[in-house]
Residue, then its C-alpha position, 0 to 999 in steps of 0.5 A: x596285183x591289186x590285193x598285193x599292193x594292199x597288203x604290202x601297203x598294210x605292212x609298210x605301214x606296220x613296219x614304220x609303226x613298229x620301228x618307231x615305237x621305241x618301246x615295242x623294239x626295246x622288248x626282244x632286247x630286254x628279253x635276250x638281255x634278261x637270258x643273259x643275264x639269268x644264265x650268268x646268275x645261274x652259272x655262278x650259282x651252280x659254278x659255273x655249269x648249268x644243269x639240264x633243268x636250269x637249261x631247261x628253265x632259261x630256255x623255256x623262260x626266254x621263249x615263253x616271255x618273248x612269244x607272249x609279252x613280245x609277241x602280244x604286245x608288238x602286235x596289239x600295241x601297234x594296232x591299238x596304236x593305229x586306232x588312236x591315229x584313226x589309220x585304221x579307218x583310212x585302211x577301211x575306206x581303201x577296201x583292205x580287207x581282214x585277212x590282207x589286214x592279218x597278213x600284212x599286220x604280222x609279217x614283220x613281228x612274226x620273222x622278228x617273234x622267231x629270230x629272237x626264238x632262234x637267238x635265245x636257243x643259241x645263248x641258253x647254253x643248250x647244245x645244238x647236238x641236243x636240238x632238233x632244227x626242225x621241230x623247233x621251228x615248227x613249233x616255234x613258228x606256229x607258237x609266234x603266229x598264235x601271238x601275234x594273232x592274240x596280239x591282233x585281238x587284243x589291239x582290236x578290242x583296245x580302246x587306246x595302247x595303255x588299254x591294250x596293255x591292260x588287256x594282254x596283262x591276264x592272257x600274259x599271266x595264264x599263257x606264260x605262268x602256267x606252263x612255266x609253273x607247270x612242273x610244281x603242280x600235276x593239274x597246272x601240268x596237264x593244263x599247260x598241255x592244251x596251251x600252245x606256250x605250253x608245248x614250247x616248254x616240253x620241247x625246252x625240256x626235251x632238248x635240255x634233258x636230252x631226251x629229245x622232242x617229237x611233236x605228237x598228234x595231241x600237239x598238232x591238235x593244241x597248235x592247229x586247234x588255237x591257230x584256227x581259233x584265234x584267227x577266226x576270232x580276229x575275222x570276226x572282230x574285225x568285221x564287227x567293228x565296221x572294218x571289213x568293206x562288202 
């Protein structure tokens, strides 16, 4: 009960920080505004209708900047944030330990990662009949965990939240350009394939051309492989910077 009350305890304080923080709840909204927005534009480029890669493209573009500019700096800015007011400290000297720390620093962004997910699938114009529930929330739950756990690494590292935005910027750059790009170029293709934003865009363009999206071995791997990295990788830092109590 002990160690429940800890973790709830981190994600109430997380959950205020968030809600507070004007600019971190702004960043699903713009990200299902700029959908809308693009997917006007597009219609009214290609009259009205929109062609499976432009569906494509939409969809792929809203997944991919909410997972990463969402989803790292929700996180990481929080964190950084935390620091700043020396909460994390406090945290420290009440024995919270790194993984109740991980847990209850993700819960909210994690659920509010995915509803956004779900809310942009809806409004891209892709038929459902085209989309497999299933899949799609694996792999989109799977890639908004990577986030905000790349989040979480980020806001460690942060000296303060203007230095955490300095810091997500590249790993904004290479998770979400690459694959995006990935249709331009064969080497940039074969290099989105062991991104994890890089498999929520051959799942965007499976559902969107039809052909369907069937998570492979090769996929389970890249997600489960990057899931487990980073986390442990948060431990560590986490550890190292004094936070973990023995």
């Amino acid at each position: 009960m002990g160690n429940f009350n800890k973790l709830a305890a981190v994600a109430q304080i997380k959950w205020i920080c968030i809600t507070k923080n004007t600019a971190i709840m702004l960043g699903p909204v713009l990200t299902i505004g700029m959908v809308v927005c693009f997917k006007i534009l597009y219609g009214i480029n290609s009259g009205g209708e929109l062609s499976p890669m432009l569906i494509s493209l939409l969809l792929n573009m809203g997944i991919s900047i909410n997972i990463c500019c969402d989803g790292f700096m929700m996180v990481g800015t929080a964190i950084a944030e935390e620091k700043e007011k020396h909460t994390l400290r406090v945290l420290m000297t009440s024995s919270v330990s790194g993984m109740q720390y991980f847990i209850g620093s993700i819960v909210f962004p994690f659920i509010l990662t995915i509803i956004t997910n779900f809310i942009i699938l809806e409004i891209s114009g892709l038929s459902m009949q085209q989309v497999s529930i299933p899949a799609f929330l694996a792999v989109s739950a799977i890639a908004s965990l990577i986030s905000c756990v790349i989040g979480m690494i980020v806001g460690i590292c942060a000296k303060n939240q203007m230095n955490a935005s300095m810091i997500a910027s590249p790993l904004i750059m290479v998770f979400m350009l690459i694959p995006m790009l990935g249709g331009l170029s064969d080497g940039l293709h074969k290099l989105s394939g062991f991104l994890f934003t890089g498999i929520v865009a051959e799942m965007a363009a499976g559902f969107a051309n039809g052909t369907g999206y069937a998570i492979t071995p090769m996929d389970i791997a890249v997600l489960s492989g990057e899931l487990i990295i980073s986390v442990l990788i948060f431990l560590m830092l986490y550890k190292g910077n004094g936070y973990e109590r023995d």
